[in-house]
N, C-alpha and C positions, 0 to 999 in steps of 0.2 A: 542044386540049381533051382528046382521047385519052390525052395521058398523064396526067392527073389521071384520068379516069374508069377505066383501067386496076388501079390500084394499089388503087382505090375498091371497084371488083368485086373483086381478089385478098382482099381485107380479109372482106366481105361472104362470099363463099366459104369463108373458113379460119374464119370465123366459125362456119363451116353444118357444117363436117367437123371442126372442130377438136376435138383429146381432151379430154375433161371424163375423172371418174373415179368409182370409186363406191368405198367404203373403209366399214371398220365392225370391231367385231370378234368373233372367233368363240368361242361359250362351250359347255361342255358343259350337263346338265340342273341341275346345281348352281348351276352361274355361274362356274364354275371357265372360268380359260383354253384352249383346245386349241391347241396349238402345234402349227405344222407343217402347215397344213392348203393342201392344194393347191386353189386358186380359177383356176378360168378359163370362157372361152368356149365353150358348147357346140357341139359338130362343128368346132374350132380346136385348134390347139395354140399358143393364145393365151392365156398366165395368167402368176401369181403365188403364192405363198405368204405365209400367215400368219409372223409372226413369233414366238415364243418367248412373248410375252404375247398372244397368240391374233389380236395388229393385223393386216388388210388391207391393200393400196392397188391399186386395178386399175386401167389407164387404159384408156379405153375410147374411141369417138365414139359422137355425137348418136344417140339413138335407140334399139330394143327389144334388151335381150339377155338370154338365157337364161346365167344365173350358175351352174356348178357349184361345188357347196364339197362334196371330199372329201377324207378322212383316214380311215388306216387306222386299224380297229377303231373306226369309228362312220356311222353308216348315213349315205347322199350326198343332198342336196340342191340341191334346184336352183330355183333364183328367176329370175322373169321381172322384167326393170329397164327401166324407160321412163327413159330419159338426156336431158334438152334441154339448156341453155345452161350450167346450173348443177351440180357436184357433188352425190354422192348418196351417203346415209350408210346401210348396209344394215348393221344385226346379225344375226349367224345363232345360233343356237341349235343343236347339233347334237346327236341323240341318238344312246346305246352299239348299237353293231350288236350282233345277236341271233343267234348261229349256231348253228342246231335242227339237232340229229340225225334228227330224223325217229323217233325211239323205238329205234331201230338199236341192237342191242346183240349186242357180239361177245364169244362164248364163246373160252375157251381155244384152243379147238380153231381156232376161225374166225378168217379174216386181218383188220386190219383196213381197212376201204373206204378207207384212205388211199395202199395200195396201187397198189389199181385207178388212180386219178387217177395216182398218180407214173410209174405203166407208162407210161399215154395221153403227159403229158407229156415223161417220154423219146423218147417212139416219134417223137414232135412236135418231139422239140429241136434235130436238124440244120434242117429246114424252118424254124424260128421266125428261126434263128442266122442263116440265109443268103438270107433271103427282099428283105432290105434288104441293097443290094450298096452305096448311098452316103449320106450323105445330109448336109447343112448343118444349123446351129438357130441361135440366140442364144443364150448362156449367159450366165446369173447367177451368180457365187459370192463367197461371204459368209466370211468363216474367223477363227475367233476361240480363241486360245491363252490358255489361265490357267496363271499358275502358282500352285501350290497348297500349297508349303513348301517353302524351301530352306536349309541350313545359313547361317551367318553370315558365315563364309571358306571360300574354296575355294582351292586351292591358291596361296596365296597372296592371293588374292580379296578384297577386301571387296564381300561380296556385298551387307551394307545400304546400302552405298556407290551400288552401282551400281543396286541395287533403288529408290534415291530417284531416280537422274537417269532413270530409265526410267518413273518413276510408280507403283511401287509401293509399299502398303503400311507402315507400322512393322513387320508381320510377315512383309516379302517375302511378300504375295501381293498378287494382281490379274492383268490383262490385260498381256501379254506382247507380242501381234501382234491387231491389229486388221485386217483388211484387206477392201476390195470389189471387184471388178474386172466388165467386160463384156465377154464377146468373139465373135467369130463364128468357128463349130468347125465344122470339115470333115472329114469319117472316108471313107474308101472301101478295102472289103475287100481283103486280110484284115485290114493293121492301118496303114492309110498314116491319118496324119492332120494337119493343119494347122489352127493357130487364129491369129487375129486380136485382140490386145486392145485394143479402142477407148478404156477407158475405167481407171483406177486410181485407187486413191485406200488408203494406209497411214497409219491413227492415229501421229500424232507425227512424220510423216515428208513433209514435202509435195512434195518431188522426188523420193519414193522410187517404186519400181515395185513393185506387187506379183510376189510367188512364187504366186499361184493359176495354176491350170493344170488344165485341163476334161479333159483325157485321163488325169491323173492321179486324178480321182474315178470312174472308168470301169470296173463292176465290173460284170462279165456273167455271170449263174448260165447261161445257153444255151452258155458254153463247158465242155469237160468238167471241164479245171482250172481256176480261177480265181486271178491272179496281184494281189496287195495290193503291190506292190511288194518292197522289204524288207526287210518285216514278215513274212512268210515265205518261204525262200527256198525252196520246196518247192513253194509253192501248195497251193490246196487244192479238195479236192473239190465239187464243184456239186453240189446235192441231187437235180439232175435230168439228172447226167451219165450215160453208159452205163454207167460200174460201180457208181452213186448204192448199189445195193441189199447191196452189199457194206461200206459205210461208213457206213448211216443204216439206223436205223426209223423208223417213219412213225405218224402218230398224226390221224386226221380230228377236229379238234377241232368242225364243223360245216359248215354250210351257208347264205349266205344272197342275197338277190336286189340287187342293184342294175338298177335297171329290171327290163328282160327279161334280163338277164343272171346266171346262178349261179355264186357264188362259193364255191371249197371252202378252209377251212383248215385246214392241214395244221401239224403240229406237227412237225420236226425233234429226232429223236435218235438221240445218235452211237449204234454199237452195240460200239464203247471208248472211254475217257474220253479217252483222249491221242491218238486219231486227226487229221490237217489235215481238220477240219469245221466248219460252221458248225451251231452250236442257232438254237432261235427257231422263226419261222413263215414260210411262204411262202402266199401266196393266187393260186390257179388257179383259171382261169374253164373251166367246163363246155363239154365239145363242139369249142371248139378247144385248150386244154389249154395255153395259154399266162399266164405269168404277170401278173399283176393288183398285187402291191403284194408288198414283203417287210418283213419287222422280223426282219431275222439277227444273230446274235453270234457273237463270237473271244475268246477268255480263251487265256489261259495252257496249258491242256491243250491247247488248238490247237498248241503250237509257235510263236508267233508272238512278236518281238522287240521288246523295249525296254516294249512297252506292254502293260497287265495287263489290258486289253479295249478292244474296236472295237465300235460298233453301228453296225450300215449300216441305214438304212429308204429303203425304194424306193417311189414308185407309178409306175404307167404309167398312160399315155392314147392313146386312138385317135387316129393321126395322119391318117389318112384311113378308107377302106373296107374296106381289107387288112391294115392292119399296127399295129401299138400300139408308143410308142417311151415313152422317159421321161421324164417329165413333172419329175420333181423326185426327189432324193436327200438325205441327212443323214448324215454320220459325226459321231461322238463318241464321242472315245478319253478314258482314260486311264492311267496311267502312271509310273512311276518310274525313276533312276539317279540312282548317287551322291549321293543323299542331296536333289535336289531332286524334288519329286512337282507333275505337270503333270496337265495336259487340256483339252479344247475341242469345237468343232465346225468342219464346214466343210459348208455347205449350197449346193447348186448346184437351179436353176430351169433349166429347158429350154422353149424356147417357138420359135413361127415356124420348124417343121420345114420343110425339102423333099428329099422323097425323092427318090432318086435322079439327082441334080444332073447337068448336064453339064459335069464339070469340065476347063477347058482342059489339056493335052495339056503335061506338062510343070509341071503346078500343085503336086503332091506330089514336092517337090525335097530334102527333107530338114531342112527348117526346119519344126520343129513348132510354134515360138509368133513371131509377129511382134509385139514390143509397139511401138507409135506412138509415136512423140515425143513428140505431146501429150497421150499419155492420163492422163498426172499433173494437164493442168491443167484438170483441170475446174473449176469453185466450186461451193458447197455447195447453191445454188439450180438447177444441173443435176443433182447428186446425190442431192434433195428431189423430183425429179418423174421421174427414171429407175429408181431402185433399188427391185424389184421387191418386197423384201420389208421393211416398215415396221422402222425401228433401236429394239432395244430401249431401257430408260431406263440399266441399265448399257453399250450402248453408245454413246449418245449423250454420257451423263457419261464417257467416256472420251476420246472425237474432241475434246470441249470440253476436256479436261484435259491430252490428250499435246499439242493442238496450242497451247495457252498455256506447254507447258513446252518445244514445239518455239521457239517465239521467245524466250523466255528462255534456251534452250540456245546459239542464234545470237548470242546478244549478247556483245560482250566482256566485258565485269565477269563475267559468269556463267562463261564458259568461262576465264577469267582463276582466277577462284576456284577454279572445280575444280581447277585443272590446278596451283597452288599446292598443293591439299592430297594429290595424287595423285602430286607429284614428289617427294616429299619424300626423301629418299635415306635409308636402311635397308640399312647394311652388311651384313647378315647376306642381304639377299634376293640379294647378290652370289653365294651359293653357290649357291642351286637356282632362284631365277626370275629373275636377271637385275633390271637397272634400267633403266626406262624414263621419259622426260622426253617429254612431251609439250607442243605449242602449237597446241590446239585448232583456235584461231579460223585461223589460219596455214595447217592441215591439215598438220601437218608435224609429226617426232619425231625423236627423238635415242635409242638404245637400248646398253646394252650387256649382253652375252650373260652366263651366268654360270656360272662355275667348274665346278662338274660339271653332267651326268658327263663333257663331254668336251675341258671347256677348261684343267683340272689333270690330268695324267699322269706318268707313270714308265714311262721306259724305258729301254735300256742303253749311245742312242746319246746323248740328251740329261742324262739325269738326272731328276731334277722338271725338268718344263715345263710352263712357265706360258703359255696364249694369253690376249688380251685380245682383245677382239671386238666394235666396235662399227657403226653404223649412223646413218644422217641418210637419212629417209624423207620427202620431198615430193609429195601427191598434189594432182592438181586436178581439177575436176567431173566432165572427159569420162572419169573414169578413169586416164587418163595418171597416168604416177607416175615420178619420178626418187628414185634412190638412191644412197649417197654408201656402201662398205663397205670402211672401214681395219680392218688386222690386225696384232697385232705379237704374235712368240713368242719365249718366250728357254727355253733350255738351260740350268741352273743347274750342271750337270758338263762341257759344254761352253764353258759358257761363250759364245756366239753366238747374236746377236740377230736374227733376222728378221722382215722385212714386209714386207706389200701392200696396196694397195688397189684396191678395184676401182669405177666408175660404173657404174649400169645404167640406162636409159631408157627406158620402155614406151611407143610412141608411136603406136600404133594397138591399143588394146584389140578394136576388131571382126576388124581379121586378125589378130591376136595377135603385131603385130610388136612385136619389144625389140632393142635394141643393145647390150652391154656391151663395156665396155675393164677389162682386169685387168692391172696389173703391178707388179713387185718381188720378194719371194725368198720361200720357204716350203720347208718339210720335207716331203715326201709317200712316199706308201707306193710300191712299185716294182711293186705289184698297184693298176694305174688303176679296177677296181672297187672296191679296198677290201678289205683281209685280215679283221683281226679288229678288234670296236671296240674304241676307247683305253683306256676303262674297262676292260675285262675285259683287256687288255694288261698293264695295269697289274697287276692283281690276282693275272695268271699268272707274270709277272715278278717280284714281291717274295714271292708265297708258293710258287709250283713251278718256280723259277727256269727258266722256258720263255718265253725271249724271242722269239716267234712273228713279229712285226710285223720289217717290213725297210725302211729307210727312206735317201733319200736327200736333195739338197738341189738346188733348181731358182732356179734368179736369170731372170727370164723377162718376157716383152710378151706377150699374145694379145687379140683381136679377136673377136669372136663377133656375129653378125646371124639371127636368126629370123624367121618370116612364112610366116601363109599363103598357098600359092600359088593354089590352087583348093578349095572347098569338101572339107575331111578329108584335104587334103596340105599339111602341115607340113615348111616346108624349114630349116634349122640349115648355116651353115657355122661354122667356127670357126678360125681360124690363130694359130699358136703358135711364138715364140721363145724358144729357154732353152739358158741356161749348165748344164749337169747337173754337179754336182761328189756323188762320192761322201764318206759317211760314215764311219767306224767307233766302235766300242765303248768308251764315255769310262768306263762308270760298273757296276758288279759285285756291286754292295748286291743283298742280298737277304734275308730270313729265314732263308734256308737257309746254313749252313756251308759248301755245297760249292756256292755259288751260278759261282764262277768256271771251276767244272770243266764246268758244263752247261751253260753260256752258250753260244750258236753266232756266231759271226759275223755283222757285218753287211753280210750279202748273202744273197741269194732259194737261193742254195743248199746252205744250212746248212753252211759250212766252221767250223773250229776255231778257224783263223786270223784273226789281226785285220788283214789286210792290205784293202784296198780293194777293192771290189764291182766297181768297173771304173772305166776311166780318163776325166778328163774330158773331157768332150766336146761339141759345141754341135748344136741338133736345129731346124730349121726343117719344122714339120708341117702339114697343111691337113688337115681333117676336113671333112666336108660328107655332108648327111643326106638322107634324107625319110620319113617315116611315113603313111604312108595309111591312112586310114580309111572301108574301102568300108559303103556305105550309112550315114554318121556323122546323126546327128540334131542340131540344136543348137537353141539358142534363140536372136533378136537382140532386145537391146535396145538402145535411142539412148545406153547407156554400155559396150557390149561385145557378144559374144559367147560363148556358154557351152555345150560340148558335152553332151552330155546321156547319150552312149554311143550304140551300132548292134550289130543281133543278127548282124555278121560280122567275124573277127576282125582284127587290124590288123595292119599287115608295115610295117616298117622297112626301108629302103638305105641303105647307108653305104661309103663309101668314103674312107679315109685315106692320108695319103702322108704320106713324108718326104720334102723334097727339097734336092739339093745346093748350094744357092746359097746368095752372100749369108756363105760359112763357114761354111753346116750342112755336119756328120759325117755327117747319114744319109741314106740313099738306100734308098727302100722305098716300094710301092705294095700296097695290101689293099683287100679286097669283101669283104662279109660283109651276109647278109641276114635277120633274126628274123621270123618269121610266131608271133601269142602270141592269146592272148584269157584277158582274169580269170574268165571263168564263162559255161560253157555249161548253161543251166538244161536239166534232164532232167525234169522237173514233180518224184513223189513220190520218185524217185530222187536230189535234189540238186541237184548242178550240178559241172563240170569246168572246169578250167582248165589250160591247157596251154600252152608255149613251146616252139619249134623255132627254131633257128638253125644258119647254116653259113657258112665263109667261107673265102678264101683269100689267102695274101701271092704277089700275081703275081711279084713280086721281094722278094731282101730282099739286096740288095748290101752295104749297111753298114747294120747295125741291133744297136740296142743291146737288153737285159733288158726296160729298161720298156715299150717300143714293141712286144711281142710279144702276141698274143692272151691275154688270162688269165682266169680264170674265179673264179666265187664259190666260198668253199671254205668249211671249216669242221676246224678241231680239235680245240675245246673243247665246251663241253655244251650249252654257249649260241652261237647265231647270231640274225642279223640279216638282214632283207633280205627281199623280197619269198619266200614260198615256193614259188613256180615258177620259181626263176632260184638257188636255193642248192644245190649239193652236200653233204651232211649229213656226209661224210666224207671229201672230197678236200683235199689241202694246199693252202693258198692259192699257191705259185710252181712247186712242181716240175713241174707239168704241162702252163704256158705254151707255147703256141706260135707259131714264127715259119713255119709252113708252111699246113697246112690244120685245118679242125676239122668235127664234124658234133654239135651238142649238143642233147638234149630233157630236157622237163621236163613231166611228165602228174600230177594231182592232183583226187581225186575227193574231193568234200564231200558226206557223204549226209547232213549235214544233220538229224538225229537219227533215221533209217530204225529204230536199232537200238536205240538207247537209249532209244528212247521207248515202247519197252514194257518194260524192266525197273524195276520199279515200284520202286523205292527210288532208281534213279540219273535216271527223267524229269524230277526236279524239276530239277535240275542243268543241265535243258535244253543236254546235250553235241552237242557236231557230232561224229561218228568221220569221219575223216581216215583215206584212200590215196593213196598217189605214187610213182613212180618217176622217175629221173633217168637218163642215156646220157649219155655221150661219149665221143668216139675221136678221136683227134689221129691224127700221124704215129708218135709217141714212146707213146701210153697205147693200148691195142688194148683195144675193147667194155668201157672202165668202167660199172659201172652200178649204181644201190641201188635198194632198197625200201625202204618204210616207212610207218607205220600208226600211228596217234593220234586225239587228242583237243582238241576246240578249244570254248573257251566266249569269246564277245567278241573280246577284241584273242590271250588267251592260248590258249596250246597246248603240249600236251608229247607227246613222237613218240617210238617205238622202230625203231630201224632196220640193215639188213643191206645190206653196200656188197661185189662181187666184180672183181677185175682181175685180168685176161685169160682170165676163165673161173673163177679161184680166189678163194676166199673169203676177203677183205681185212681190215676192221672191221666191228663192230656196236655199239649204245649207246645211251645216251636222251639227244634233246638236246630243247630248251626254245626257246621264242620268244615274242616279244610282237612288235603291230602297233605300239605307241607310237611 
């Protein structure tokens, strides 16, 4: 009988506690909507938010609750709700908050009382910042992208094309990323943080995972610079940081009461136009001088990237008796590039705080987001009684829309059709974007690479050479992905055809293991980082008859295996068989008349002579790595792994050998070790980026040109390559070595310090660029340059001074792109 009656009472019980809810919506005194309005449980940090058309939805249990409903710039409200079995429908009505000066008026002379409050506040800001050392919540976040015009082709594009299979518009616009997720967020000072996403769910996408991420919407005016990601690389000043009074005036736009509590608004303004500040308001509560709600903004005059404005709106709520945490947030950007014009929002709900958790010992490991395997698979009826804040009717018509275009996207005929009018072959896109065949439903493609800029060239071993370059790419769900990469080049003054091909296999996306086999014969440079690129090879060769690039020919097998080992060690070995046969000079064309008088040899040490670079010879080498990445941050999700970066910088091992067996010619062992980091942010100073390497050949018994240490170099105007690892004016060969080396590379980006006050060039929004470079080998004693520029985007152009051995070598402007 017990177990009937059991089950009987649990029914009876869930009955008595179970959540009902109470939902309505909220209007101001017209009738107009109030969006945004923060609703919860009085003395809890237990709520919700309105949505965009002013809807509710609160779940609640059985019984009396005191309902808050606030929003900034309109007075709070609070309703007592008797809840029994049945849902409950509350409209709120809320009127404009009133904030009285009090008749207060300040003369010229007089400061104004907006002052006084911001001093309090500062004085208050370490205490506010550090008072919460941990704490847990449940997070809410919402995130919805528009795009709002975009050209018809894009490099090649058919953007209406693609604007239809995504659900856009006849005018390319509409909703871009729909996305909701849940998660449980963990923060413990200063900046360790962990989340959990329980719950996803991405318009059009039903196994997708969202990119929301709760530490990502994390914007604290209690610190003194405030970091947007970035969107500024600079950061920027807090209104209520210690130097706030050097960067803002203050403006008391009034006063008013919520309960027994006084509220001051304060109006933010910069005291330059292109200062890193935010405009807007901030509301501070009387006596403890902590913040109450913000409505701040970021334009353009801020310095800030890609996007032409940000609006952040804050409120806080009491999370107990001591302390007020955040209750809810709003971004909405918007924004332009290259001709497409965006924007959106992303609104995050904070609820179910506890302060100062006891988090196990070992729990902040460097995995900042954990997303669940099954947080994709909710259905729409857990999504209906979870999601905090009510979907508007443009988002509902969109989950209705992408997800009937998501199963007709999955169908064959559909993905058949596309992929029919997508493949269609266009000779002409053979020059600049390549030709790509796709099989949708298969998940699989066939590509081939195109002509320029670096698969047609001239140079004076080959001729015109033509590479063909194609690809068979198979991926499957877990991420996994096999690739199939044949290659073949021909010499048209040579006359000789070579190819390879290569397999690759990625077969644990979460340690980031892959396998590749590569073999068969290719032309390669006898500088293994790379001299100059082919394009400008070419260019320099048929117009300044400087045939810079030195190249030989390898017939060759190697092996390569990756994987990580432990959390931010990445281990690479790679072993290599090759026939090395040298080249020389087939071909003399040039522009110039006296192209065959200036032509050098092909070998790294610019001789006259056309005699052979060296003789041939067979090389059996091991390479084997590891890169560590101390304190690395990542994310896991059930289809990968994905580093996120760490604020310490990352050091490489590596050791290479050549060894005699087997009929290798070389006999050689080298160490060498790079400690680098892309950007050390300095707050308003910028940010630094810096590499240091050093290494040595414990042996070099038999070692050929290529196998020596070589370095990035540069002799033309134009270079390539990371710019913390390029020398702007060393030879790409003559400085190789097969003994020791000690190399840096320092680079400081202020990030517009300077230029953002000279009023004609801030629109230009320039970064000025400083660097220097070092090396010394055995053979080169204390090389070293300087050099100073201008960077906007991917571009940058640099002047600079390079001295060896003490003596002043070259100087010169050269150019770069990130492309």
């Amino acid at each position: 009988m017990t177990k009937y009656i059991l089950p009987l009472l649990l029914i009876f019980v869930s009955k008595t506690i179970l959540a009902s809810s109470i939902a309505g919506r909220v209007t101001d005194a017209s009738g107009k909507p109030v969006a945004f309005v923060n609703v919860y449980l009085e003395n809890t940090t237990t709520g919700t938010m309105a949505n965009a058309d002013g809807h509710y939805f609160l779940k609640v249990t059985s019984g009396s609750h005191k309902i808050v409903f606030r929003a900034v710039g309109y007075k709070q409200e609070v309703r007592t709700v008797v809840v029994k079995d049945e849902d409950v429908v509350l409209n709120i009505n809320l009127q404009k908050e009133v904030f009285v000066l009090n008749e207060i008026r300040v003369s010229a002379k007089q400061e104004d009382p907006a002052y006084e409050v911001i001093r309090n506040a500062i004085k208050k800001r370490k205490q506010h910042l550090n008072e919460v050392k941990g704490f847990s919540c449940d997070v809410y976040i919402k995130g919805l992208q528009r795009l709002r015009g975009a050209p018809k082709k894009f490099l090649g594009v058919d953007v209406d094309q693609v604007g239809k299979e995504i659900g856009l518009d006849s005018n390319r616009k509409g909703v871009i990323y729909l996305s909701e997720s849940e998660s449980k967020f963990n923060f413990q000072r200063p900046n360790k943080v962990r989340e959990e996403m329980i719950s996803s769910k991405v318009s059009g996408r039903s196994n997708g995972f969202s990119f929301n991420r709760a530490s990502d919407l994390i914007i604290n005016l209690y610190d003194n610079l405030v970091e947007v990601g970035h969107l500024s690389p600079r950061g920027l000043v807090s209104p209520i940081a210690d130097n706030a009074l050097f960067y803002y005036k203050y403006r008391l736009v009034g006063t008013s009461y919520e309960g027994n509590l006084l509220i001051n608004k304060i109006e933010l303004i910069p005291r330059r136009k292109n200062d890193p500040v935010f405009r807007g308001f901030v509301y501070i509560l009387e006596d403890s001088w902590r913040l109450h709600s913000t409505d701040i903004l970021l334009t353009q005059d801020a310095q800030i990237r890609v996007l032409d404005s940000l609006t952040i709106s804050q409120q806080f709520y009491p999370a107990n008796k001591e302390v007020w945490m955040l209750a809810s947030q709003k971004f909405s950007f918007n924004g332009g590039l290259l001709g497409f014009k965006f924007g959106g929002d992303y609104i995050g709900v904070y609820k179910n705080y506890e302060i100062n958790p006891k988090h196990p010992e070992g729990f902040f490991n460097g995995e900042v987001l954990n997303v669940a395997k099954e947080s994709n698979q909710k259905d729409s009826l857990y999504w209906s009684q979870a999601r905090p804040i009510p979907l508007t009717s443009e988002e509902k018509i969109d989950y209705i829309r992408k997800d009937s275009l998501e199963t007709l996207r999955k169908s064959v005929v559909y993905l058949d059709s596309i992929d029919r009018k997508n493949n269609k072959f266009k000779p002409f896109s053979l020059v600049l974007g390549g030709y790509n065949y796709q099989q949708r439903y298969k998940k699989q493609n066939w590509q081939l690479s195109p002509l320029l800029p670096d698969n047609l060239q001239f140079n004076t071993v080959e001729g015109v050479c033509l590479t063909l370059r194609g690809s068979f790419r198979k991926n499957y769900e877990s991420r996994q992905n096999f690739a199939i990469v044949p290659e073949l080049r021909y010499g048209f003054s040579n006359r000789h055809l070579n190819g390879n091909v290569q397999v690759y296999y990625s077969f644990n996306p979460v340690k980031l293991g892959s396998i590749a086999i590569k073999a068969g014969t290719d032309v390669v440079d006898f500088n293994s980082l790379g001299s100059i690129n082919p394009l400008i090879n070419s260019y320099n060769t048929l117009v300044k008859s400087t045939n810079y690039m030195k190249l030989y020919e390898r017939q060759f097998a190697s092996v390569s295996f990756s994987q990580e080992l432990f959390n931010g060690v990445q281990f690479n070995v790679l072993a290599d068989y090759a026939n090395r046969l040298p080249l020389v000079n087939t071909n003399y064309y040039s522009f110039k008349q006296d192209s065959a008088i200036t032509f050098t040899a092909n070998n790294p040490y610019y001789g006259l002579n056309n005699n052979p670079a060296f003789e041939k010879n067979q090389a059996l080498t091991i390479s084997m790595s590891a890169t560590i990445m101390f304190g690395s941050e990542y994310i896991t999700r059930p289809d990968g792994k994905f580093y996120v970066g760490s604020k310490w910088p990352k050091l490489t091992l590596n050791y290479r050998g050549g060894l005699p067996v087997l009929g290798s010619d070389v006999d050689f062992h080298s160490i060498n070790a790079r400690l680098y980091d892309s950007g050390i942010r300095l707050g308003l100073l910028g940010n630094v980026a810096f590499s240091v390497g050093t290494g040595k050949f414990l042996s070099n018994k038999s070692i050929w040109f290529m196998d020596y240490k070589h370095f990035k170099g540069s002799r033309v105007t134009f270079y390539e390559g990371s710019s913390t690892n390029v020398f702007r004016f060393l030879d790409y060969y003559q400085h190789s070595t097969n003994n020791y080396y000690l190399e840096g590379h320092v680079e400081h980006n202020f990030s517009g310090f300077f230029m953002n006050k000279i009023p004609l060039l801030r629109k230009l929004r320039l970064e000025e660029i400083v660097g220097t470079n070092y090396l010394n080998t055995d053979s080169l004693k204390n090389y070293a340059e300087v050099y100073l520029g201008l960077q906007r985007l991917m571009f940058r152009a640099e002047f600079g001074f390079s001295w060896m051995a003490g003596k002043a070598y070259q100087s010169g402007i050269r150019l770069s792109t990130s492309f």
